[in-house]
C-alpha positions as CSV (number, residue, x, y, z in Angstrom):
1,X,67.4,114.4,78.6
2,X,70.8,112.5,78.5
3,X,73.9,114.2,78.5
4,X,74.8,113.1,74.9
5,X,71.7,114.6,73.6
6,X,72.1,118.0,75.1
7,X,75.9,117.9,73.8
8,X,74.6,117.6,70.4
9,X,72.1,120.5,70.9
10,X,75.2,122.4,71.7
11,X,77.4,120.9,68.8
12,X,74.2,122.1,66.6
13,X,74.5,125.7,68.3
14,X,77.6,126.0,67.4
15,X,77.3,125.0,64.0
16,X,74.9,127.7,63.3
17,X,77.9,130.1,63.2
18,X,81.0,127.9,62.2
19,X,79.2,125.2,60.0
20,X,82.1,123.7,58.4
21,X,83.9,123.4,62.2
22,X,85.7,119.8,61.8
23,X,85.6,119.4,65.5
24,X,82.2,120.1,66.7
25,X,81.1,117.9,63.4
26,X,83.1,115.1,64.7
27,X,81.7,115.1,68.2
28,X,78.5,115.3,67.3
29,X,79.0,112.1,65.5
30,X,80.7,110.8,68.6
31,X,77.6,111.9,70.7
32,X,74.8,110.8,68.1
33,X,76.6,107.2,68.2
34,X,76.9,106.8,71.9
35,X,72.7,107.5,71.6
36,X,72.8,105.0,69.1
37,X,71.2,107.4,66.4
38,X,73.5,105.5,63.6
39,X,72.1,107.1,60.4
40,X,72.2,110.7,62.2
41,X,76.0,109.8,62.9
42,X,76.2,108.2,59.4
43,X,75.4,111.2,57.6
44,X,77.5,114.0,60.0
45,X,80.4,111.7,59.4
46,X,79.7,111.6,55.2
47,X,79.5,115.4,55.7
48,X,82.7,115.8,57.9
49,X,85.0,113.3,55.9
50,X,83.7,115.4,52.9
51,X,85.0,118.7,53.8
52,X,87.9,117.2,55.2
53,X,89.4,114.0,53.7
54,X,92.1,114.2,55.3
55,X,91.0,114.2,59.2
56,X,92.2,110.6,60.7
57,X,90.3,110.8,63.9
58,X,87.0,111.1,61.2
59,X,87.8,107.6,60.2
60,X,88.5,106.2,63.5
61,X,85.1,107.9,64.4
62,X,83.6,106.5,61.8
63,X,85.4,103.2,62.3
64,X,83.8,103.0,66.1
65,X,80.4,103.6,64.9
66,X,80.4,100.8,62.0
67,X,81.8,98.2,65.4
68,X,78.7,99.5,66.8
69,X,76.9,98.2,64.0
70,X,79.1,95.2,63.6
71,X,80.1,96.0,60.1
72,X,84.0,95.4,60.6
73,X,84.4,95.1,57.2
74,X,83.4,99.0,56.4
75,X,85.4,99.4,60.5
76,X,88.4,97.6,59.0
77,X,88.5,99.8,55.6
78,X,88.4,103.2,57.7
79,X,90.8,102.2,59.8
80,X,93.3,101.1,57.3
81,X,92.3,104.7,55.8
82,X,93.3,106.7,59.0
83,X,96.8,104.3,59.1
84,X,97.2,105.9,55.7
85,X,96.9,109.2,56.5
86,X,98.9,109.3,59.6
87,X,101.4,106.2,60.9
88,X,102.5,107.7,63.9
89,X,99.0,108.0,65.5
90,X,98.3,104.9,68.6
91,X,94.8,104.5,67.9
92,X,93.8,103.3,64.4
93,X,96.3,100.5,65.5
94,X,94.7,100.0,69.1
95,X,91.4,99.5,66.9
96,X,93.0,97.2,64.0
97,X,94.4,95.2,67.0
98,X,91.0,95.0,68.8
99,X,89.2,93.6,65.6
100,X,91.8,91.4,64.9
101,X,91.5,89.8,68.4
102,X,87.8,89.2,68.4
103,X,88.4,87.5,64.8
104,X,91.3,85.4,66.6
105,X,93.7,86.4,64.2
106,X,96.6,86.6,66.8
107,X,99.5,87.1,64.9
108,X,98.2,90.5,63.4
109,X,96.6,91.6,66.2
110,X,100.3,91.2,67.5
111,X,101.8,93.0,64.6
112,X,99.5,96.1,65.6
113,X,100.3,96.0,69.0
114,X,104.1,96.3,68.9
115,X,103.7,99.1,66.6
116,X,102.0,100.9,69.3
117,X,104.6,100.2,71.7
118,X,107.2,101.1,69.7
119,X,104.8,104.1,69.7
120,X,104.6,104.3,73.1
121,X,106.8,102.3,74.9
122,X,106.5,104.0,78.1
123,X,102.8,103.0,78.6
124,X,102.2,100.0,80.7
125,X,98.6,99.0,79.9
126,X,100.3,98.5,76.3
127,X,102.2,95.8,77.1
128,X,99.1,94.0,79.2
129,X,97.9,94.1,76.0
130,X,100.8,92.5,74.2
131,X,100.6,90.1,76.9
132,X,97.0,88.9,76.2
133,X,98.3,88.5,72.9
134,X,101.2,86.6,73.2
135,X,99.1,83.8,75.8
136,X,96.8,83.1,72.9
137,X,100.2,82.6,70.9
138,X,101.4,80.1,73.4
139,X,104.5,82.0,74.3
140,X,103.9,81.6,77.3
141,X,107.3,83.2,78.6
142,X,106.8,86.5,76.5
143,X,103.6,87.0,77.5
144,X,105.3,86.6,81.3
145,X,107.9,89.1,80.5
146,X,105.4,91.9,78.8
147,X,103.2,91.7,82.5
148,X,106.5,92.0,84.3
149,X,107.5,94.8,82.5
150,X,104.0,96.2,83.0
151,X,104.4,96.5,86.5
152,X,107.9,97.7,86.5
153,X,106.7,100.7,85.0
154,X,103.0,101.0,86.8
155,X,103.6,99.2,90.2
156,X,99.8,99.7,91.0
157,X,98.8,98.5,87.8
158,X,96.5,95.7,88.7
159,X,95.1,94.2,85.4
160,X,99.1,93.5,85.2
161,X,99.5,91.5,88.4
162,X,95.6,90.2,87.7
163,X,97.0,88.5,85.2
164,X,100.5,87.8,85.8
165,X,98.6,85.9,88.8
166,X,96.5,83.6,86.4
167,X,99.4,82.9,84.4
168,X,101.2,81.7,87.5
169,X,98.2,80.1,88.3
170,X,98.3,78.3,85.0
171,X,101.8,77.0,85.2
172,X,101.2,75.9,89.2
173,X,103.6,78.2,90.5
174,X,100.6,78.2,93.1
175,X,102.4,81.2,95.9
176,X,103.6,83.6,93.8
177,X,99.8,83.6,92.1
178,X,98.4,83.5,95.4
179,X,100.5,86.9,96.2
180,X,99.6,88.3,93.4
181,X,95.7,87.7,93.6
182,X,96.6,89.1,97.4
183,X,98.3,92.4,95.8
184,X,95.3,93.2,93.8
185,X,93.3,92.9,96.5
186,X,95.4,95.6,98.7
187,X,94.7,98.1,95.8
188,X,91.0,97.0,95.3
189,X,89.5,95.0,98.3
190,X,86.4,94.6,96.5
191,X,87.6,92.7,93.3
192,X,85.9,89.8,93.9
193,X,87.4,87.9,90.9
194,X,90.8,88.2,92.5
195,X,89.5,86.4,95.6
196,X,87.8,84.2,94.3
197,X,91.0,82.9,92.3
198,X,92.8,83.3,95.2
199,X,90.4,81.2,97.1
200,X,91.2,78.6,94.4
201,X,94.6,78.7,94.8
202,X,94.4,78.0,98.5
203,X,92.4,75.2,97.8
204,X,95.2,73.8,95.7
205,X,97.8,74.9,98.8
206,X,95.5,73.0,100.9
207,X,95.0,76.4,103.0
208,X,90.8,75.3,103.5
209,X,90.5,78.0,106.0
210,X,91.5,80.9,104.6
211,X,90.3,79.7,101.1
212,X,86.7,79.6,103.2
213,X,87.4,83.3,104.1
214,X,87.8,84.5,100.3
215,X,84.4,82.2,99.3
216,X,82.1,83.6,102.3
217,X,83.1,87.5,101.7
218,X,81.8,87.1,98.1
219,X,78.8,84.5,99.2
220,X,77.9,87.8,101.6
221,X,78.1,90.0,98.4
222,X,76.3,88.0,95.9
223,X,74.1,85.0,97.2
224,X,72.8,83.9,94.5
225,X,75.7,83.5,92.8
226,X,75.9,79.6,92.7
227,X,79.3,78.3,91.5
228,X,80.6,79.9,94.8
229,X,78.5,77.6,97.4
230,X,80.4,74.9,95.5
231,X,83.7,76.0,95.8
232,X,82.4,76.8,99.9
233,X,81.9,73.3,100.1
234,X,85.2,72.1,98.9
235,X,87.2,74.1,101.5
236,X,84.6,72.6,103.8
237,X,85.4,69.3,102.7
238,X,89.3,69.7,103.0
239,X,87.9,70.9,107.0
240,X,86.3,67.7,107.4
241,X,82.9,69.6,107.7
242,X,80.8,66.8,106.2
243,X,77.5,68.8,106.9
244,X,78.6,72.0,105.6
245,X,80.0,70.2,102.6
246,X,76.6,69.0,101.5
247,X,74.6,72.2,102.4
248,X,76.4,74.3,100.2
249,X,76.4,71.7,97.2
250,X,72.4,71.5,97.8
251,X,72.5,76.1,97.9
252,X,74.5,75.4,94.7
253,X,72.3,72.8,92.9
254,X,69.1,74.6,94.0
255,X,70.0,78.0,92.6
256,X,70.8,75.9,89.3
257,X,67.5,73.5,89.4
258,X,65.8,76.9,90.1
259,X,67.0,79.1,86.9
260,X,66.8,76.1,84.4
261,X,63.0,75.7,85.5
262,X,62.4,79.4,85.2
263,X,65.0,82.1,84.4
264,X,62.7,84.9,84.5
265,X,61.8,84.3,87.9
266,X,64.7,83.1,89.0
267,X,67.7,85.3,88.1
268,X,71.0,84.5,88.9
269,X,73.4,86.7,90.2
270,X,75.7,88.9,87.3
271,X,78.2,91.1,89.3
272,X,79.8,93.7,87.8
273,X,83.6,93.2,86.6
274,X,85.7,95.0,89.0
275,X,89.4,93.8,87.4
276,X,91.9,95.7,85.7
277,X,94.0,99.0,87.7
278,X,93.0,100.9,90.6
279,X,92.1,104.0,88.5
280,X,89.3,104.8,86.0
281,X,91.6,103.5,83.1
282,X,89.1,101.1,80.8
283,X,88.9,97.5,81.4
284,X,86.3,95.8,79.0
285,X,83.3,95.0,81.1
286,X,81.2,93.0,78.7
287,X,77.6,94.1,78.2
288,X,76.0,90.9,76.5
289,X,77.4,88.2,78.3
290,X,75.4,84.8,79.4
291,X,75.8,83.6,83.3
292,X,78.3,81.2,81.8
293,X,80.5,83.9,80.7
294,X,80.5,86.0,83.5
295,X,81.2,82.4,85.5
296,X,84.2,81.8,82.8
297,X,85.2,85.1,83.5
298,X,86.6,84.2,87.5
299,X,89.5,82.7,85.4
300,X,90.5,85.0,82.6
301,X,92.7,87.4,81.3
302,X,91.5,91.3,81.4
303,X,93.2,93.8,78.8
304,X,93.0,97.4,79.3
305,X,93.6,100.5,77.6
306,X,94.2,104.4,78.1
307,X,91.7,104.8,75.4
308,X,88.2,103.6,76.5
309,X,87.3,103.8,72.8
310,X,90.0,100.9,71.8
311,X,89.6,98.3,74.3
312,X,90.7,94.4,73.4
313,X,88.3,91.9,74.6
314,X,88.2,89.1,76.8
315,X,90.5,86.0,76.3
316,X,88.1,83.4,75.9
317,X,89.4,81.2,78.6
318,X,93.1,81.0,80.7
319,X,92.4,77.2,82.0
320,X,93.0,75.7,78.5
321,X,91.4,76.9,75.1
322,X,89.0,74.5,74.3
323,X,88.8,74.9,70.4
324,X,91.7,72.7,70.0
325,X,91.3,70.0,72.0
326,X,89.8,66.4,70.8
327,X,86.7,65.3,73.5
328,X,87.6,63.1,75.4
329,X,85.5,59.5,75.3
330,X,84.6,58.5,78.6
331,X,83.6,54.6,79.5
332,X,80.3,54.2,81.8
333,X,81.0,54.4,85.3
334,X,81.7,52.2,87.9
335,X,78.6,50.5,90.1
336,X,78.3,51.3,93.8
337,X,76.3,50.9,96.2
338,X,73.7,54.0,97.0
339,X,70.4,54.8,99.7
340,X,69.2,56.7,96.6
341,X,68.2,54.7,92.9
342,X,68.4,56.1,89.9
343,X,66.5,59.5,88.9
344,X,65.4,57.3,85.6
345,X,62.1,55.3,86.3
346,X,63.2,52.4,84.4
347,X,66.5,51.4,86.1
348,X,67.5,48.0,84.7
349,X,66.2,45.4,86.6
350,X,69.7,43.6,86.0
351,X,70.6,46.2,88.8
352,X,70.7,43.1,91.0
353,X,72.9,40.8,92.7
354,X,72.0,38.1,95.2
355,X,73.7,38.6,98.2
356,X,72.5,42.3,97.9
357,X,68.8,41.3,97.4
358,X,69.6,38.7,100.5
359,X,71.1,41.2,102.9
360,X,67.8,43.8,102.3
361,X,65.5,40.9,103.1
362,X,66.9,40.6,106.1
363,X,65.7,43.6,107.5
364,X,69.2,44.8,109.5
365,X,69.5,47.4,107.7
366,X,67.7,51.2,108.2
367,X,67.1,51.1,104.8
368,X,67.1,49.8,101.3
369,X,70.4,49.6,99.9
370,X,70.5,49.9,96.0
371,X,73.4,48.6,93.0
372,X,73.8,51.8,90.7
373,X,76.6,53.6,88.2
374,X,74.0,56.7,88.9
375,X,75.6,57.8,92.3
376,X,73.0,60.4,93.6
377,X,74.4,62.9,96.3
378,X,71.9,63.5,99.1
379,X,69.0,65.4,98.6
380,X,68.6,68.2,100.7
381,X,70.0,69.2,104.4
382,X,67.0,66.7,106.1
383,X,68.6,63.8,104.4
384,X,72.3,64.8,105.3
385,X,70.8,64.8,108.8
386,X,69.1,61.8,108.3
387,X,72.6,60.1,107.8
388,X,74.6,61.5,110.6
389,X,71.5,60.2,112.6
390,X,72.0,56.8,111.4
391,X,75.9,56.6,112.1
392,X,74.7,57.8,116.0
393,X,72.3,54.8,115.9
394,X,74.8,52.4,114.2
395,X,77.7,53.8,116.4
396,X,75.7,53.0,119.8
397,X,74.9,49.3,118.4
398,X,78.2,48.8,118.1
399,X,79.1,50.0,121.7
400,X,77.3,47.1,123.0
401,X,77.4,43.5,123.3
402,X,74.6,42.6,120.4
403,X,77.1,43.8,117.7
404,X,77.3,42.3,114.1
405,X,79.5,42.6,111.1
406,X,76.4,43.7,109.2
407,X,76.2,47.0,111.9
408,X,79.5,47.7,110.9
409,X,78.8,47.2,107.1
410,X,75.7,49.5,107.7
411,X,77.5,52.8,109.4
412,X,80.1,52.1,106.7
413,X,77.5,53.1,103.9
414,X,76.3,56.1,105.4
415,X,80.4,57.0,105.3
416,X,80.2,56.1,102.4
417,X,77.6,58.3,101.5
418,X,78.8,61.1,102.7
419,X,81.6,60.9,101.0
420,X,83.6,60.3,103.9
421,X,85.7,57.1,102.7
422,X,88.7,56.7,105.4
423,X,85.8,56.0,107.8
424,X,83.5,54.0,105.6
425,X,86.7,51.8,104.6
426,X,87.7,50.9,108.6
427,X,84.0,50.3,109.1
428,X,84.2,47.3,105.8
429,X,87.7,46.5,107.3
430,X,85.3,45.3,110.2
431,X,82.8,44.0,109.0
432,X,85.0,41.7,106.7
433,X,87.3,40.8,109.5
434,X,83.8,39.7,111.1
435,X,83.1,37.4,108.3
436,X,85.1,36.9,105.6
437,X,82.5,36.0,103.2
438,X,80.7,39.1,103.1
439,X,80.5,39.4,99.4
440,X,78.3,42.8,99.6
441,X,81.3,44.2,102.2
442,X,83.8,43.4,99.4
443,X,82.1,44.9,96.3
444,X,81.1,48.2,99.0
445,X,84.9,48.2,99.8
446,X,86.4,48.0,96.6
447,X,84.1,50.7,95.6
448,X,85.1,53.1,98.5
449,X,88.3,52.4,97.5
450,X,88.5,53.2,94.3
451,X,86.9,56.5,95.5
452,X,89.2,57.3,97.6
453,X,91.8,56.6,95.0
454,X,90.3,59.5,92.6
455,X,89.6,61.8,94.9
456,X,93.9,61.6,96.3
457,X,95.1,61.8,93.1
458,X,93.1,65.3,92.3
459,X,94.5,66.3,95.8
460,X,98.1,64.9,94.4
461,X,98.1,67.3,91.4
462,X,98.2,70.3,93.5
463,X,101.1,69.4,95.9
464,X,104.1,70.8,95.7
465,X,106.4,68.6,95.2
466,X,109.3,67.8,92.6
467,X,108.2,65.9,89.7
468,X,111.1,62.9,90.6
469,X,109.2,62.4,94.1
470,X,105.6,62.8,92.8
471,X,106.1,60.1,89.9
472,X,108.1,58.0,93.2
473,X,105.5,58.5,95.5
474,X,102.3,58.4,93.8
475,X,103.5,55.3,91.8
476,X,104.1,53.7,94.6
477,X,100.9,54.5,97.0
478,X,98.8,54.2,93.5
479,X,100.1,50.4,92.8
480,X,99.5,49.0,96.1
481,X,95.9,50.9,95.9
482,X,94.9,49.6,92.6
483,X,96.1,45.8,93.7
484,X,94.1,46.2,97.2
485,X,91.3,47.4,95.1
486,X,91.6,44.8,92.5
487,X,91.8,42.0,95.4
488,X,88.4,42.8,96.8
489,X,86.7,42.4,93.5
490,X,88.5,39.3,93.1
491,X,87.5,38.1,96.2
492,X,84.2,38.8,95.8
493,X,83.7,36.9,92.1
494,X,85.9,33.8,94.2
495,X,82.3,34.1,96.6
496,X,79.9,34.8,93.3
497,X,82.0,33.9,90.2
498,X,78.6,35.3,88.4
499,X,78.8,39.0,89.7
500,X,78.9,41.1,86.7
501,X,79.4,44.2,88.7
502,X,82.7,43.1,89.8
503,X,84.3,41.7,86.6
504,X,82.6,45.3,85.5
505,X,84.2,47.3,87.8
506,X,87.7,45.4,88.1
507,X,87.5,46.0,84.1
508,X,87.0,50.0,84.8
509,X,89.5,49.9,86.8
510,X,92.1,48.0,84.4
511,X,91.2,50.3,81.6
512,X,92.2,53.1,84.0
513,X,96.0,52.0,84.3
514,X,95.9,51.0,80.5
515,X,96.1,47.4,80.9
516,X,93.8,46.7,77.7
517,X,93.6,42.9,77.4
518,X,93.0,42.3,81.0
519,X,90.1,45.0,81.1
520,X,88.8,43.3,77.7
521,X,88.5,40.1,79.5
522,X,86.4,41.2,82.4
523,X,83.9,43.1,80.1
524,X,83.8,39.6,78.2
525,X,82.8,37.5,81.5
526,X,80.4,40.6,82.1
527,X,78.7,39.8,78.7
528,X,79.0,36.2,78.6
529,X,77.3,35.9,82.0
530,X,74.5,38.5,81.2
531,X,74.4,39.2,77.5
532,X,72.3,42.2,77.7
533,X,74.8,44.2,79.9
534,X,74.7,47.1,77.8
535,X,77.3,49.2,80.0
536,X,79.8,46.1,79.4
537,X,79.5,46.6,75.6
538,X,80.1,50.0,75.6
539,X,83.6,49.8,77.6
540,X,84.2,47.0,75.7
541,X,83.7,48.4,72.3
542,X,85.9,51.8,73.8
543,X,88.4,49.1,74.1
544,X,88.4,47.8,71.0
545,X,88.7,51.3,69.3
546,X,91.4,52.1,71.3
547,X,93.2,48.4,70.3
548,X,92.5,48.9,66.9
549,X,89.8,46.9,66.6
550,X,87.6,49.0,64.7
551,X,84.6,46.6,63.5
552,X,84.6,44.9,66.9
553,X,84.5,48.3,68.6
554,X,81.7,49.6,66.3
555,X,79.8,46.3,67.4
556,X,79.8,46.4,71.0
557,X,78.8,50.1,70.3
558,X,75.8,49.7,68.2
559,X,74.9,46.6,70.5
560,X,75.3,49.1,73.4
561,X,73.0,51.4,72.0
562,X,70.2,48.9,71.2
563,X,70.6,48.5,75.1
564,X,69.7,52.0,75.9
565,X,73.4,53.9,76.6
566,X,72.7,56.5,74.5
567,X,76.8,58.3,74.6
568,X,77.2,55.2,72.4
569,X,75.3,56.5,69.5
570,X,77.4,59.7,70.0
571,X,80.6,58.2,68.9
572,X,79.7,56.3,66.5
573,X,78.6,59.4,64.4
574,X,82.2,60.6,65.3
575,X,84.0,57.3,63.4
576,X,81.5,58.5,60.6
């Protein structure tokens, strides 16, 4: 028997001789509620608001009990009831606050909560609170000073600094959220959603090592968690630890392949929340959350109270609120060149150029090479092993006398497919300096290029560096990347004037910097050349929409469709 049921056996004793006692009525309601005995608790509360009308912490009670029965309209009118009654009692307001919240009604959720500090303006998790509120308000700078003032009065208050550490975070002041996270972690080693943030933040800092450190400790505590073998392999990636870097994306996609094939018998890992202060003060823990929220949760704000009975929810995401913002359209990828074709059975044959075909005929090669905007990652750890061994074998042809540009072209694709694109890039800087009419070494290149172009300016965002010399220098290092990238597919069409994939991907690229007519253009050769490119439609139709052009646009998106790239269907029921 459960410790709420024998408390109402003694609430029940005690009514025997004091039946009209207000206080072992209410608690008994309290206790048949936590049981989740809702009529029972129903009808004690009808009786105790009965004999006394006037009792606010009956319809708080009785607020708390319809919550759990997720009546907040009948919550909301006892509530308002128990305001009435008394004004100068925190909790009816804690409640009104709480329900407002969840219903995203800020600003009165807001008016509630300064009422309780004015209160009790000596209570710290109060102004968390106000905090949490203020974010979702955009004041950004309130919300700052409420978590400061937190921790002036509560130095050890940990939700505080929790937060104030994903609101730095948030406006890249990337150290003093990095101390912060580290702060937390001296009052609670084991609050693994500090480190893992932490571990983010040390990504950004470029600090791969000791971001590693904070992604292994909670890999050892949950292994089946699977966003953290991704985030492993990024700090192995910034280590140059190519291997690594591929395990842990395969222990990551397997957990994932695993539960969507069968959740039952593959859970994944749902740690407890362990944010909020060092003490046994409520922090809302969530009991009906999906793996997504408790993955969302790694980046979000935590509100607590004194009063585990009024506790404000989770915000429902720090990195950007997501209600607000229009989706982004994205045009079809670029083509590279890939070891694995496409997962779809009926890849285009138009999938083809000549001088690729030519070059696998030839046999010089370890293996097929494939044309594809489908870029596959390898598929397990044998496969990553499989390319190392074929840089060793590509690397000791090269140390002798019998070697050829195409030897050089061929260790430069395994790079390349490992990601690694300063070393695939000097291997195509060979090969081309070999012969300069390597058209396959161009378009491969350009590709690795434009790769390693991406990849530099996520690393870019995260340095920290004023705004003057980050528009100076990444202009500058950007321009001369996108006209070295934009001379290699060039040079390849001057070899094969009838390569699609290179006016394709030169007009990717164009549409990238916002140079609309010139990317037009080069989806137009695409088309004219092949007229059932249908990824060339849809960028071009994109293009048109964003020129004005609405009937052309709707055109090339329709015609697009017909070809089988289904996003196109997608927006065009947005235009409707």
């Amino acid at each position: 028997m459960g410790l709420d049921s024998l408390a109402i056996e003694d609430y029940n004793f005690g009514l025997q001789y004091a039946p009209m006692d207000k206080y072992f009525m209410f608690y008994k309601a309290v206790a048949q509620t936590e049981l989740s005995r809702y009529e029972d608790a129903q009808n004690t509360y009808a009786s105790l608001l009965k004999a006394y009308p006037k009792f606010e912490d009956g319809y708080s009670g009785r607020a708390q009990l319809y919550l759990a029965m997720k009546d907040t309209t009948r919550a909301l009118d006892d509530i308002n009831k128990a305001v009435d009654i008394s004004k100068n009692i925190v909790n009816p307001y804690l409640m009104r606050a709480d329900i407002y919240s969840k219903q995203h009604n800020w600003d009165k959720a807001l008016a509630d909560m300064e009422t309780v500090i004015k209160l009790s303006p000596q209570e710290a998790d109060y102004y968390v609170n106000r905090a949490y509120l203020r974010y979702n308000l955009d004041d950004y700078f309130g919300a700052m000073s409420d978590y400061n003032y937190a921790i002036e009065l509560e130095p050890f208050n940990t939700a505080a600094i929790f937060n104030r550490g994903l609101l730095r975070y948030e406006v890249m002041d990337l150290e003093k959220a990095e101390t912060d996270f580290t702060t937390v972690l001296e009052w609670d080693a084991t609050n693994f959603h500090a480190r893992y943030n932490r571990g983010l933040i040390r990504l950004d800092l470029n600090k791969h090592k000791e971001a590693l450190a904070d992604f292994n400790d909670i890999a050892k505590r949950y292994p089946r968690f699977y966003p953290i073998y991704y985030a492993i392999a990024q700090a192995h990636y910034g280590l140059g630890n190519q291997r690594a870097y591929f395990e842990n994306i395969r222990k990551g996609d397997s957990l994932v392949e695993g539960y969507v094939k069968n959740p039952e018998k593959n859970p994944l890992e749902k740690p407890t929340i362990a944010t909020g202060r060092s003490n046994d003060k409520g922090v809302n823990q969530g009991s009906d959350e999906s793996e997504l929220d408790v993955m969302n949760r790694f980046n979000q704000l935590v509100t607590v109270n004194e009063n585990q009975e009024s506790r404000l929810a989770y915000n429902d995401k720090i990195k950007g609120r997501v209600q607000d913002r229009n989706v982004r359209v994205e045009p079809e990828p670029i083509y590279g060149l890939t070891y694995y074709d496409s997962a779809s059975e009926l890849r285009s044959l138009s999938n083809y150029f000549r001088e690729l075909d030519d070059l696998n005929q030839l046999g010089y090669l370890d293996r097929t090479i494939y044309l594809s905007n489908d870029i596959m990652t390898p598929r397990d750890e044998a496969e990553i092993n499989r390319l190392f061994a074929y840089i060793e074998n590509y690397t000791s042809i090269i140390g002798s006398s019998r070697c050829r540009p195409v030897d050089y072209f061929g260790r430069g694709i395994n790079y390349l497919m490992l990601k690694d694109y300063d070393d695939a890039i000097a291997d195509l800087d060979k090969a081309i300096e070999m012969n300069d009419m390597f058209t396959v070494a161009y378009m491969a290149r350009a590709y690795a290029k434009q790769c390693r172009l991406e990849m530099n300016e996520l690393i870019s965002q995260s340095e920290q560096k004023s705004k003057e010399e980050m528009a100076m220098l990444g202009n500058q290092g950007r321009n001369l990347a996108i006209s070295e990238i934009i001379a290699d597919y060039d040079k390849a069409i001057e070899l094969n004037s009838r390569l699609i994939y290179a006016w394709y991907n030169k007009g990717n690229l164009l549409l990238k910097i916002n140079d609309l007519t010139s990317a037009l253009n080069c989806y137009s050769e695409a088309i004219r050349i092949n007229p059932e490119f249908g990824q060339a439609y849809y960028n071009r139709g994109l293009v048109y929409l964003q020129l004005g052009n609405k009937a052309n646009g709707i055109s090339d998106l329709s015609k697009a469709g017909e070809l089988g790239v289904l996003p196109s269907y997608n927006v065009l029921k947005r235009m409707k």
